[in-house]
C-alpha positions in Angstrom: -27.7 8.8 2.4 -26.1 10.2 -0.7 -22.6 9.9 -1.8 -22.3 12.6 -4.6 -19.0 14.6 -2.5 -17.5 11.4 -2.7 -14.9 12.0 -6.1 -12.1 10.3 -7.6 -9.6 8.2 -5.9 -6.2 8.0 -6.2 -4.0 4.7 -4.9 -0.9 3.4 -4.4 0.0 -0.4 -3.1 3.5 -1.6 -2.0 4.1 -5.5 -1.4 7.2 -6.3 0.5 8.3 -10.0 1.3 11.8 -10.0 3.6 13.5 -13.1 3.9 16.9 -14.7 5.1 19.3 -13.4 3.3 20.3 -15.5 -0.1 23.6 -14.6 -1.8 23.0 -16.3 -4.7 20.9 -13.4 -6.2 24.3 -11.9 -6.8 24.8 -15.1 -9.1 21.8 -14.7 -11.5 21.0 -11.4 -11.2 21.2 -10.7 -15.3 19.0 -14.4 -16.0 16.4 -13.0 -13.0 15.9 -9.4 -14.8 15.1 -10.8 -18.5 13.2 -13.4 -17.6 11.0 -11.2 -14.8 10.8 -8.8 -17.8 9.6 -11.0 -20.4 6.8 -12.6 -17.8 5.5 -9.6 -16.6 5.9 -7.6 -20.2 7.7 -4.6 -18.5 10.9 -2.9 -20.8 12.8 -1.3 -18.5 15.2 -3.1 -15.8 18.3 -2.3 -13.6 20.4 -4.6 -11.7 22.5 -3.0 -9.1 24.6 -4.4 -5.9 22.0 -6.5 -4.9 19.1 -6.0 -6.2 17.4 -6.3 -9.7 14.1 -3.9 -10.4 12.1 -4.3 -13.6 9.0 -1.5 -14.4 7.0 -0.3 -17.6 8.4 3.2 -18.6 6.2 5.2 -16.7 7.3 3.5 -13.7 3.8 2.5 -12.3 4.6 -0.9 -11.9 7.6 -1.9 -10.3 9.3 -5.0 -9.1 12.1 -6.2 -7.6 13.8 -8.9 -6.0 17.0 -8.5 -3.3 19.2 -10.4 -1.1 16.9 -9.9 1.3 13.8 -8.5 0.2 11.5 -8.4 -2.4 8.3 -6.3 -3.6 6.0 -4.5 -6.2 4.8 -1.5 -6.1 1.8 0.0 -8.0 0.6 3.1 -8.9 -3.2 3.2 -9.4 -5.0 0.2 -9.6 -8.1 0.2 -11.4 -9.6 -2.2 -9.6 -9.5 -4.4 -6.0 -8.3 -7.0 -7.5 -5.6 -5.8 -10.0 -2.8 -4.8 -7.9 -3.3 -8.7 -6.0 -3.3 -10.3 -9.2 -0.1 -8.9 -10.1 2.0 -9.7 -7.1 0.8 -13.0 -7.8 1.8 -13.2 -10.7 5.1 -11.9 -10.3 6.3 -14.0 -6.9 5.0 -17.3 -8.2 7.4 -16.5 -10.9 10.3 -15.8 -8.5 9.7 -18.8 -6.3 10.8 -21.3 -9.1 14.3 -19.3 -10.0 17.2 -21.1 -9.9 18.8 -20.0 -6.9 15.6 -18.6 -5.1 15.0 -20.5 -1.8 11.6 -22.2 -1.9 9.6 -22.5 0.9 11.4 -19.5 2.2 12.2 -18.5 5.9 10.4 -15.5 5.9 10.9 -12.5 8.3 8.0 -9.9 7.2 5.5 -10.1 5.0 3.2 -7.2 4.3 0.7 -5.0 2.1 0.7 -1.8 2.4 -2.2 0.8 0.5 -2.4 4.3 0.3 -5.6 6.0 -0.9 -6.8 9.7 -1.5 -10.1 10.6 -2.6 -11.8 14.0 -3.7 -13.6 15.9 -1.5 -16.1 18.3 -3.0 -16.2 20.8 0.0 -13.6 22.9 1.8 -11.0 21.8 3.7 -12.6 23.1 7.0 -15.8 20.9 5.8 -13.9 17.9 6.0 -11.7 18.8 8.9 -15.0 19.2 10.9 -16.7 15.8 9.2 -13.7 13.8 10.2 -13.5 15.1 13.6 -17.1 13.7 14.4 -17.2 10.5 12.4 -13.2 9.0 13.3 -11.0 11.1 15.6 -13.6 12.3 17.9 -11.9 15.2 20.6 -14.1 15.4 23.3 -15.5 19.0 23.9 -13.4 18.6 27.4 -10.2 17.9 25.4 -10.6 21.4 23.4 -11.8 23.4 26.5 -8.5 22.1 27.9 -6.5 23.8 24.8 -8.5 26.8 24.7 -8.2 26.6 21.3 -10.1 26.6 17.8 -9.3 23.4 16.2 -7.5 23.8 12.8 -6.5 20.2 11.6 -6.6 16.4 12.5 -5.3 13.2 11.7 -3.3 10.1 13.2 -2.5 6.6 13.6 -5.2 4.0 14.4 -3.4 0.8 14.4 -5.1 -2.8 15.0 -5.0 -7.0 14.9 -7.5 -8.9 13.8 -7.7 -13.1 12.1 -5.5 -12.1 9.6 -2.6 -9.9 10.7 -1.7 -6.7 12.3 -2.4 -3.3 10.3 -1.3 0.1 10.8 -3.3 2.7 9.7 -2.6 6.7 9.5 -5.6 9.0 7.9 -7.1 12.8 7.4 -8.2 15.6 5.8 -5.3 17.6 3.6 -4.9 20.1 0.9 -3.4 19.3 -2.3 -0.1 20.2 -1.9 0.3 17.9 1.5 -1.2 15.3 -0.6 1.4 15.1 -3.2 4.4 14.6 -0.8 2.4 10.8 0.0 2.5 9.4 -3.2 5.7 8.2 -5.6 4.3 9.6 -8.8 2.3 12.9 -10.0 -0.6 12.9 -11.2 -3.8 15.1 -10.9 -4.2 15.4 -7.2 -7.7 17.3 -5.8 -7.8 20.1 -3.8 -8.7 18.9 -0.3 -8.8 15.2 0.1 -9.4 12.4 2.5 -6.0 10.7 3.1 -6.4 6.7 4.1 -3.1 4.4 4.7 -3.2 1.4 6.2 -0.2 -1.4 6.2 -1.4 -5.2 6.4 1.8 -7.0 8.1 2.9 -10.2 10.3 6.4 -11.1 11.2 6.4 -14.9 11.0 9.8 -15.8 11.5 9.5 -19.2 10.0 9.0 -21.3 6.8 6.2 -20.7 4.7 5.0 -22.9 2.1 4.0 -21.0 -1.8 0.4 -21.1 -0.6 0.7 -19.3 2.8 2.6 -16.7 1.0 0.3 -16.2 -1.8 -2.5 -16.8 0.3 -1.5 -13.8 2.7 -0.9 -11.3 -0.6 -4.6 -12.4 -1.5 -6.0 -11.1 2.5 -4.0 -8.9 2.8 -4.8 -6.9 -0.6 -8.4 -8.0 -0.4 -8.9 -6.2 3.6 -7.2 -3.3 2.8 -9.4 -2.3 -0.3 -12.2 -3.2 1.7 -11.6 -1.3 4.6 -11.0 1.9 3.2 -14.4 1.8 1.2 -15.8 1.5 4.9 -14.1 4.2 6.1 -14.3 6.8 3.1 -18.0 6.0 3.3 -18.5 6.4 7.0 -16.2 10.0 6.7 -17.3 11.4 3.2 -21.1 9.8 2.4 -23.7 12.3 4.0 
């Protein structure tokens, strides 16, 4: 087998904790933003209603922390383990707050990773590639259209030991491309499109461990399973 059409990949990872509410964000709001600031060496912050968001000036690495919710969000990560290391980072910090409820009743948790990576053929190329490797229509389904096909894609969603995920993929051309991802950059020309969202819905007190614990899996499956499946659909 040889991988040479396989090209450049962009990413983008969201982590999103909600949790019971706890009004005393709107207490230290202004203590929450400098200090997340100064941890995580990002300049730029905003506290709203209720809500605080600190990021680096190009905005490719966000986080924030709510009344109900909190998150980062990250815009290319250079490696599998970089965008993990930073949640980490970042909600080990929050935990010990003064004000933040630790262990926290926690509602969702999830991880969710969007990839696109180059493909050096035509669209119609990877249309027809993707069609026989993932989503296969049966020659009985497109006899029953009495049509050519044009395009493909959809959701594939599963469970396994370590949550649910949710996962939506496809060929598409650069300009469907760019309305997936938060921030512009040099998108291809025809791509292989690959979310997939890592989630549970505990309902329940979890201890600093289970949480971080879950960001680790959850990070660490998602990378790993898009590998698989952009080798299955783009290596020869």
């Amino acid at each position: 087998m040889t991988t040479h059409e396989i090209g450049r990949t962009i990413n983008e990872h969201i982590f999103e904790i909600r949790y019971k509410p706890n009004a005393k964000i709107l207490d230290h709001r202004g203590v929450w933003a400098e200090s997340l600031s100064k941890h995580l060496e990002l300049s730029e912050w905003l506290i709203v209603e209720n809500r605080v968001d600190v990021h680096d000036k190009e905005n490719k690495l966000r986080v924030f922390v709510g009344f109900s919710n909190a998150g980062c969000v990250c815009f290319t990560s250079p490696t599998a383990t970089f965008f993990p290391d930073k949640v980490v980072k970042f909600f080990r910090f929050v935990l010990g707050f003064d004000g933040f409820i630790n262990p926290l009743f926690v509602q969702r948790i999830g991880i969710r990773s969007k990839f696109c990576t180059s493909f050096g053929g035509s669209f119609d190329e990877l249309r027809d590639r993707y069609a026989s490797r993932y989503l296969v229509p049966t020659k009985e389904l497109i006899t029953a259209y009495e049509a050519k096909l044009i395009d493909i894609g959809g959701p594939l969603n599963f469970a396994d030991k370590h949550g649910n995920f949710n996962t939506m993929s496809g060929p598409m051309p650069k300009d469907q491309i760019k309305e997936f991802f938060s921030q512009k950059t040099d998108f291809p020309e025809v791509g292989f499109y690959f979310d997939i969202d890592y989630w549970l819905k505990p309902n329940a007190v979890m201890e600093d461990k289970e949480i971080v614990n879950k960001i680790s899996i959850f990070s660490r499956e998602a990378w790993s399973k898009h590998e698989k499946i952009k080798t299955l659909i783009l290596t020869k």
